[in-house]
DRENRO-758043 format. One line per 4 residues: number of its first residue (from 1); for each residue y, z negated, x negated of N, C-alpha, C, CB. Coordinates in pm, 1 decimal. Last residue first. Glycine has a CB too. Example, Ala and Ser with C-alpha at 12.3 -4.5 7.8 and 13.67 -1.06 7.14 Angstrom:
BEGIN
2	-225.0 -708.0 -1285.0 -106.0 -714.0 -1367.0 3.0 -787.0 -1290.0 -59.8 -572.5 -1408.4 ~ -569.0 -780.0 -1319.0 -450.0 -780.0 -1230.0 -330.0 -780.0 -1320.0 -447.3 -904.6 -1130.8
//
This chain:
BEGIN
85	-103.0 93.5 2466.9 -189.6 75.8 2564.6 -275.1 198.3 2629.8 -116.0 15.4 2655.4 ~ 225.2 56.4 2363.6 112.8 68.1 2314.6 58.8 37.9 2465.4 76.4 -23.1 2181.8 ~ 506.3 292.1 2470.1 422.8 183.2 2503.1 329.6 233.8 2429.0 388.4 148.0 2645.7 ~ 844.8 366.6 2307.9 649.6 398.9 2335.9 605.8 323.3 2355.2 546.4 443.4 2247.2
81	1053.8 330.5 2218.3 1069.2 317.5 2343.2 939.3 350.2 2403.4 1176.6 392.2 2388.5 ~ 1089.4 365.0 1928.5 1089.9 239.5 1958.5 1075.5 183.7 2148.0 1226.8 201.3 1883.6 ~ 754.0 606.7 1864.8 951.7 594.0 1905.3 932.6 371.7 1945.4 1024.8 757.7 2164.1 ~ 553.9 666.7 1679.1 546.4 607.3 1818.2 711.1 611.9 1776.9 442.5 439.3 1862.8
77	382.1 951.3 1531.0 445.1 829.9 1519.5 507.1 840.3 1621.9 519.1 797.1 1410.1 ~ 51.5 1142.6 1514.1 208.6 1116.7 1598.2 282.3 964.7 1608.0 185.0 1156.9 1768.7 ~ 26.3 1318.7 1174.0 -22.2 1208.9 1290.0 99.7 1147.8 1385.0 -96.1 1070.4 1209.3 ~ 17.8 1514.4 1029.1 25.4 1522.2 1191.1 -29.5 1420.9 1289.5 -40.5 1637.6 1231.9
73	79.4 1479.1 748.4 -38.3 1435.1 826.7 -81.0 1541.6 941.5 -4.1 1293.3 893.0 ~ 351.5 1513.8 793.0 319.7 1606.6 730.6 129.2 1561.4 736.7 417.7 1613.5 580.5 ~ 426.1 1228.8 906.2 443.6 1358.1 994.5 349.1 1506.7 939.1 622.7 1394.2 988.3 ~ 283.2 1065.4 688.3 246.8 1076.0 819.1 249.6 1191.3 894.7 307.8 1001.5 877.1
69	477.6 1182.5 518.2 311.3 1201.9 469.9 305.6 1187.4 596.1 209.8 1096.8 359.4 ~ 735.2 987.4 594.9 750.0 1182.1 552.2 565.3 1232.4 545.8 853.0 1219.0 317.6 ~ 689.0 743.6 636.8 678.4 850.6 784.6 675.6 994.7 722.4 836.8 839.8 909.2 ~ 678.1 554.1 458.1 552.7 620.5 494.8 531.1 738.4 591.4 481.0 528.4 541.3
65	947.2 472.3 324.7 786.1 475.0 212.4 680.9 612.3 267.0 660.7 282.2 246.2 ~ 1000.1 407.4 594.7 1084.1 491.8 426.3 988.0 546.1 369.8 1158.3 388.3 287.3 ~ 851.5 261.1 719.9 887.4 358.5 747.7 939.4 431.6 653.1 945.2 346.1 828.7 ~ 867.3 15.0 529.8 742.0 108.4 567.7 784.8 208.6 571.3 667.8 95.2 683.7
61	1141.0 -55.6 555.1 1079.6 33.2 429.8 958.6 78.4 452.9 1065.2 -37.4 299.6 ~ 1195.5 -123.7 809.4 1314.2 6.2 723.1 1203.5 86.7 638.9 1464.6 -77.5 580.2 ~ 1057.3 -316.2 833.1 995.2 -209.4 914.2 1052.8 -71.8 875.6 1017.8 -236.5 1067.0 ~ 991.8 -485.0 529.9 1049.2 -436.0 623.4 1022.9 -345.1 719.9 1117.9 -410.7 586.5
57	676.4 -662.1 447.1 775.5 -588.8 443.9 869.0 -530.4 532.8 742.2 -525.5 400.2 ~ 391.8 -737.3 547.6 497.9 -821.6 433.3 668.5 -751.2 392.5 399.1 -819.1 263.1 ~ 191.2 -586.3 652.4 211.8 -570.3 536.6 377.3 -684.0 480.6 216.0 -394.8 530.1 ~ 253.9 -673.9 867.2 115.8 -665.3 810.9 81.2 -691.9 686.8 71.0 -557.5 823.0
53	481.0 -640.8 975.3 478.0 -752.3 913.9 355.6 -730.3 903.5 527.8 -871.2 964.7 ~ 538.4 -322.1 964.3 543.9 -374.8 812.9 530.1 -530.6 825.4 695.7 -332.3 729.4 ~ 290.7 -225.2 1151.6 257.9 -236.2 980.2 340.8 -306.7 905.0 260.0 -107.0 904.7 ~ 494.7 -377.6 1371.8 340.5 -403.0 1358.4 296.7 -389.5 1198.0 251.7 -284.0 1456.1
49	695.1 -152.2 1363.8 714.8 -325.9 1318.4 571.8 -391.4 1274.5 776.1 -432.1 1468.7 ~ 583.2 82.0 1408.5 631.0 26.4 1274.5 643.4 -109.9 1252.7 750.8 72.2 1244.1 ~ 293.4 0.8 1579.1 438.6 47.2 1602.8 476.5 35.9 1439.1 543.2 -64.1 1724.5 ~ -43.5 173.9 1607.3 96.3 36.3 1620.6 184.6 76.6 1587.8 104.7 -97.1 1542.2
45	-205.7 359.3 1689.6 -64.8 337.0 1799.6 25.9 189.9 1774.2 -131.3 324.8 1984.8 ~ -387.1 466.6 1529.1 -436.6 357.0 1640.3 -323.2 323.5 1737.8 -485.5 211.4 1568.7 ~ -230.6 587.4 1319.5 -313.7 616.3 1423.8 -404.7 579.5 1543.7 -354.3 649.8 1385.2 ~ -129.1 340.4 1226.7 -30.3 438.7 1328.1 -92.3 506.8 1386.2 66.3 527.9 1279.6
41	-365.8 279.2 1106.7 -298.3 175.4 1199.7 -186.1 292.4 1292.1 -201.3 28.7 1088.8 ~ -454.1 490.2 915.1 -516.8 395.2 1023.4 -445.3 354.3 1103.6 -572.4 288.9 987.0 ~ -174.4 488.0 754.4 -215.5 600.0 850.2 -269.9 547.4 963.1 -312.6 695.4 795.4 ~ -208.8 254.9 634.0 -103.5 276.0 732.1 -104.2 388.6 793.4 13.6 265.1 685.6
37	-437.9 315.2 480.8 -449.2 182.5 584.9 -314.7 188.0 685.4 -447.5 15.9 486.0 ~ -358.6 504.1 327.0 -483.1 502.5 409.8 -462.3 362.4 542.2 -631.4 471.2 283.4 ~ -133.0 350.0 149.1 -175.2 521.2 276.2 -268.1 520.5 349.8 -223.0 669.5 215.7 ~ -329.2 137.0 49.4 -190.7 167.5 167.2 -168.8 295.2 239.6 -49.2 159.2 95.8
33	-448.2 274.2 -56.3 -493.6 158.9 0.5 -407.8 162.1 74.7 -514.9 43.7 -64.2 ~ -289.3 414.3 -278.0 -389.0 487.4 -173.5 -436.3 418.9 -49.7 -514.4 522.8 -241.0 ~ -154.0 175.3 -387.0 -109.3 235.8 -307.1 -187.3 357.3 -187.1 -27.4 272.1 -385.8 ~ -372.6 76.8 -569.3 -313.8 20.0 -386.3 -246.8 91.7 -329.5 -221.4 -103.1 -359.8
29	-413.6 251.9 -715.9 -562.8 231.8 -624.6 -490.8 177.9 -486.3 -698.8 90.9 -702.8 ~ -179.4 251.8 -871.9 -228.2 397.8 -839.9 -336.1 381.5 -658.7 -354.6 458.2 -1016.1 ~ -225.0 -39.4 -959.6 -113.3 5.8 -867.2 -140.6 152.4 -816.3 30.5 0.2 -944.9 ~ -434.7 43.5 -1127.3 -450.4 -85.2 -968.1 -315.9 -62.4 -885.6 -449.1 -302.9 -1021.0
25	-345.8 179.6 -1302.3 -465.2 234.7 -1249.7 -480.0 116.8 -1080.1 -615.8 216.3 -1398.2 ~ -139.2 9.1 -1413.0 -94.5 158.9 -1369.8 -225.1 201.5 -1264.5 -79.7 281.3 -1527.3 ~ -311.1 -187.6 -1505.2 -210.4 -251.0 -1458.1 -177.8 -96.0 -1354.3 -90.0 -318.9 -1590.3 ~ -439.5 -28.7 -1728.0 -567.1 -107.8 -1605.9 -405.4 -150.8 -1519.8 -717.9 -308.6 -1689.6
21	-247.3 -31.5 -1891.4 -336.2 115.4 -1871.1 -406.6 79.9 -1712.5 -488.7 144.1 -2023.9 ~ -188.5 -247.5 -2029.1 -95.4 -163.0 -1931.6 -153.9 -101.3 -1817.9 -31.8 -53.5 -2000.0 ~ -414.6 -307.5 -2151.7 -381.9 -358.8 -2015.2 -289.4 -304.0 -1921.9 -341.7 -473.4 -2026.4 ~ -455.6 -101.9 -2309.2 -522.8 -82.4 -2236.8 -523.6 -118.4 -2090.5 -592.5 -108.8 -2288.9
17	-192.7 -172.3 -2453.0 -222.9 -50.8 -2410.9 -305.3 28.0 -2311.3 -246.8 -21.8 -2485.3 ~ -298.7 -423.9 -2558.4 -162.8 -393.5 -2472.9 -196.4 -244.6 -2395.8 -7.1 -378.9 -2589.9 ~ -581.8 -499.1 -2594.3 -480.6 -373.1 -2646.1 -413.2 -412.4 -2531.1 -532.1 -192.3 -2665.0 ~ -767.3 -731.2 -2451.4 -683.6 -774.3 -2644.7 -555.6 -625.5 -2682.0 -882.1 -753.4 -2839.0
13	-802.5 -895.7 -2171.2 -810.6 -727.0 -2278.3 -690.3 -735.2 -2391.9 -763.4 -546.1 -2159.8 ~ -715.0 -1044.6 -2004.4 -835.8 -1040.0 -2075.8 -854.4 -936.6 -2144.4 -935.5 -1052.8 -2006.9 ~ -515.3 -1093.6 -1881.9 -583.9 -949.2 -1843.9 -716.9 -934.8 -1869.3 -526.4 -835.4 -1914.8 ~ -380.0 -1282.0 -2006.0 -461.5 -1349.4 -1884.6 -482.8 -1186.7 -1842.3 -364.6 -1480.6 -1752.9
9	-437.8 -1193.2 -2357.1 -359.2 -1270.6 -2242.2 -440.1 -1277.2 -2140.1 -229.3 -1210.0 -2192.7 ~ -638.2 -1259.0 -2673.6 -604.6 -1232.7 -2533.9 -498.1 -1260.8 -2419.2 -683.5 -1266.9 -2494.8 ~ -640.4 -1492.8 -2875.6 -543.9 -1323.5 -2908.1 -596.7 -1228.9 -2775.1 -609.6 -1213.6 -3103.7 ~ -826.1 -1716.6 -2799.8 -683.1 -1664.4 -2817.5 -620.5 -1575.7 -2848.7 -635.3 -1702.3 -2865.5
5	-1036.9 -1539.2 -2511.2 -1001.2 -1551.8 -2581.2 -882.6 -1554.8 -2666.4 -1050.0 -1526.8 -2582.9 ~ -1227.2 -1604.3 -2188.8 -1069.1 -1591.7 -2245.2 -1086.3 -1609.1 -2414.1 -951.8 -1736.4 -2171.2 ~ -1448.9 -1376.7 -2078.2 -1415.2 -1495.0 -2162.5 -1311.1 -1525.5 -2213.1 -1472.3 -1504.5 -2248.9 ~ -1438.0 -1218.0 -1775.9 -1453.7 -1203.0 -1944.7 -1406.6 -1344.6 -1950.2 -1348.4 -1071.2 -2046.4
1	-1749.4 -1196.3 -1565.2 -1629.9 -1269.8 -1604.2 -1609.3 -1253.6 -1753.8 -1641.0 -1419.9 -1565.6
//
């Protein structure tokens, strides 16, 4: 745990620069987190709706975000008329 200090913000790191820096590097990390984890799941056969209330988001934008890598994957995304099972 860092120690808050006053010429710190709540990053705990005194360079702007650095916090930025750590801010870019966790967004870089989730999003892999997300690829990975929405691959998983389509590869298991959930549907779009399934990832995006998983994830908190539209089923529009998963899909936006995630079907061009998927296909180019070759992983087989489900139609709205595919049974899971």
């Amino acid at each position: 745990m860092v120690a808050y200090m006053p010429d710190q913000d709540a990053t705990g790191v005194r360079d702007p620069a650095d916090a930025l820096a750590a801010v870019a590097a966790l967004r870089r990390l989730a999003d892999q987190l997300e690829d990975a984890a929405v691959e998983q799941a389509m590869r298991s056969g959930w549907s779009w709706p399934d990832v995006a209330e998983a994830l908190g988001i539209t089923r529009q934008a998963v899909h936006k975000k995630h079907a061009k890598r998927l296909i180019a994957a070759g992983v087989k995304l489900r139609r709205r008329d595919d049974v899971r099972g």
